[in-house]
C-alpha positions in Angstrom: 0.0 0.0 0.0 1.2 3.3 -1.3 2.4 5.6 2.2 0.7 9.0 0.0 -2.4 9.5 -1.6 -3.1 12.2 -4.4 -6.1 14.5 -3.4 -8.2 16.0 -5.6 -8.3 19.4 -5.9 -11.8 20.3 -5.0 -10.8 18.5 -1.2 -8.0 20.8 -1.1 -10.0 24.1 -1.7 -12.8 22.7 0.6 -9.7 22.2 3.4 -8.5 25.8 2.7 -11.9 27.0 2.8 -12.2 27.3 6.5 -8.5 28.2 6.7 -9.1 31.6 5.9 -12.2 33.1 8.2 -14.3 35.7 6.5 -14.6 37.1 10.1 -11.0 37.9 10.1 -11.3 40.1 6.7 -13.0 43.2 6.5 -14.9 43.1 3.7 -16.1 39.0 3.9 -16.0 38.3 0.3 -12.6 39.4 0.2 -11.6 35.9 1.7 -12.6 34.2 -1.3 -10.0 35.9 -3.3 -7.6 35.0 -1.0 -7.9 31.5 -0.7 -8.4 31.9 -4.8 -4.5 33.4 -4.7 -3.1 31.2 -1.9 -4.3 28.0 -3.6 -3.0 29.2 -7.1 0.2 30.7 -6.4 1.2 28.2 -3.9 3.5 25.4 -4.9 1.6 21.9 -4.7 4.5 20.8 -2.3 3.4 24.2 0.0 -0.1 23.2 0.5 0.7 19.5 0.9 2.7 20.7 3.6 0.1 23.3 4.8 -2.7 20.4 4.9 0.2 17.9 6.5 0.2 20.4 9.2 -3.2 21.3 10.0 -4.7 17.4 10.1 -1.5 15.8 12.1 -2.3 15.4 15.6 0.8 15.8 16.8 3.4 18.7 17.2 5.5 18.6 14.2 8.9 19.5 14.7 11.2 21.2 12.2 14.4 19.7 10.9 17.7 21.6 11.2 21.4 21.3 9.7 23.0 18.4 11.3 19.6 16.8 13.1 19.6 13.0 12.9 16.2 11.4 11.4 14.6 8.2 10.7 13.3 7.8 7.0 11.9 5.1 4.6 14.6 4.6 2.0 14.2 4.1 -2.1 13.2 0.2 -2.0 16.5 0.0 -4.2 19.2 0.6 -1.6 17.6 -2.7 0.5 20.6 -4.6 -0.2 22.3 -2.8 -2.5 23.7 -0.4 0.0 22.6 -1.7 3.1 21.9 -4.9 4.9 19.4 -5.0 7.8 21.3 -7.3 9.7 24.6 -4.9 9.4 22.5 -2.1 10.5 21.0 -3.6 13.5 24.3 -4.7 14.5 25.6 -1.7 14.1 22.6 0.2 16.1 21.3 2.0 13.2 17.9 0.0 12.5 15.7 2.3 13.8 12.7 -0.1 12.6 12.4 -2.1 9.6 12.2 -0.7 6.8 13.5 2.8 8.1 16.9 4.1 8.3 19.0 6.6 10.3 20.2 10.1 8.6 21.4 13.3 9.2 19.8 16.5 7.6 22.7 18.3 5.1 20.9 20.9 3.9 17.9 21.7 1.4 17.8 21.6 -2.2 17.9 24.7 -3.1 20.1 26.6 -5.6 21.3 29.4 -3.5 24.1 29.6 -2.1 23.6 32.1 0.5 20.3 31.8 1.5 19.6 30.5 4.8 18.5 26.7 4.9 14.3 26.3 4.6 13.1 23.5 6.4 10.0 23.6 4.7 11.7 23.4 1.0 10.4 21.0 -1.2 13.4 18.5 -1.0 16.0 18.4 1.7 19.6 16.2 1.6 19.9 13.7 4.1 23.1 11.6 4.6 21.3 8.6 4.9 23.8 6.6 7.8 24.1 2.9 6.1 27.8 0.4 6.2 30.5 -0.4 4.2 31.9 -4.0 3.3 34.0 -3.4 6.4 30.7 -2.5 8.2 32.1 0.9 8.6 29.3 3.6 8.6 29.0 5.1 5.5 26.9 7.9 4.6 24.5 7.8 1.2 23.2 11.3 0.2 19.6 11.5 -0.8 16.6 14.0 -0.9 13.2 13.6 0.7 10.2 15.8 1.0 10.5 16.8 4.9 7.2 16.1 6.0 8.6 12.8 5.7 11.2 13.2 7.9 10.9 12.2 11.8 13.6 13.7 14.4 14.9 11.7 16.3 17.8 13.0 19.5 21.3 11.5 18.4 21.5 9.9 21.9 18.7 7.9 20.9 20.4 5.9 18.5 22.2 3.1 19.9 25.1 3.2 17.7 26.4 6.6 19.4 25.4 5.2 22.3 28.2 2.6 21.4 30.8 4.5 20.5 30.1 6.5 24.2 31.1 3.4 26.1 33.8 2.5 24.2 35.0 6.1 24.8 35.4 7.6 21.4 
């Protein structure tokens, strides 16, 4: 079973439709033309995002530069790149079919602008093994309402290397 679903665009507008209150605008008809511009000029990735947010019942948090996250992989790297049994040895099997990353940075052509947590794609060193079972990290892009946070010392591979004192 597929993990999204496309939504037709008349479900969209009826979800946006409350999202602007005609109580909140001066002249009440006004609203309408702004949900017309909001749902037109924003990207589809924006108000897949915007919906994401408003029917999750749980406090989504952020990503940042360097934050370690738990993500579903392409089926392809199953392995090709990884082994399951390497990465639970190593402590980085989070759960199957998930791996550990760490956020790089977002997709985005700019060189100076300040990373966007909400960009349509953000780079994630996915945290997989070598044939030596060495960590190595596998760069990939995922839309970031697909990314879950997770704190660094919960991930018993650096919880490892703690004991062992390096």
């Amino acid at each position: 079973m597929a993990d999204t679903y496309e939504v037709h665009k008349s479900i969209i507008h009826n979800i946006f439709k409350d999202l602007i209150d005609n109580d909140n605008v001066n002249y009440a008809h006004n609203a309408d033309h702004i949900k017309d511009i909001l749902l037109r000029e924003l990207s589809s990735h924006h108000i897949e995002c915007i919906v994401h947010l408003m029917m999750i019942e749980e406090e989504y948090k952020p990503v940042k530069v360097g934050d370690y996250v738990i993500v579903r992989p392409k089926s392809f790297h199953l392995n090709t790149e990884y082994e399951p049994d390497y990465l639970e040895e190593m402590g980085l099997l989070p759960s199957e079919g998930c791996v550990y990353g760490q956020v790089v940075d977002d997709e985005s052509w700019s060189t100076n602008s300040v990373f966007n947590p909400f960009y349509s794609r953000i780079k994630v060193n996915l945290l997989y093994h070598d044939d030596k079972h060495q960590v190595k990290y596998v760069e990939d892009t995922f839309n970031p309402i697909h990314l879950h946070k997770v704190d660094k010392r919960s991930i018993k591979y650096f919880k490892k290397d703690k004991k062992n004192g390096t």
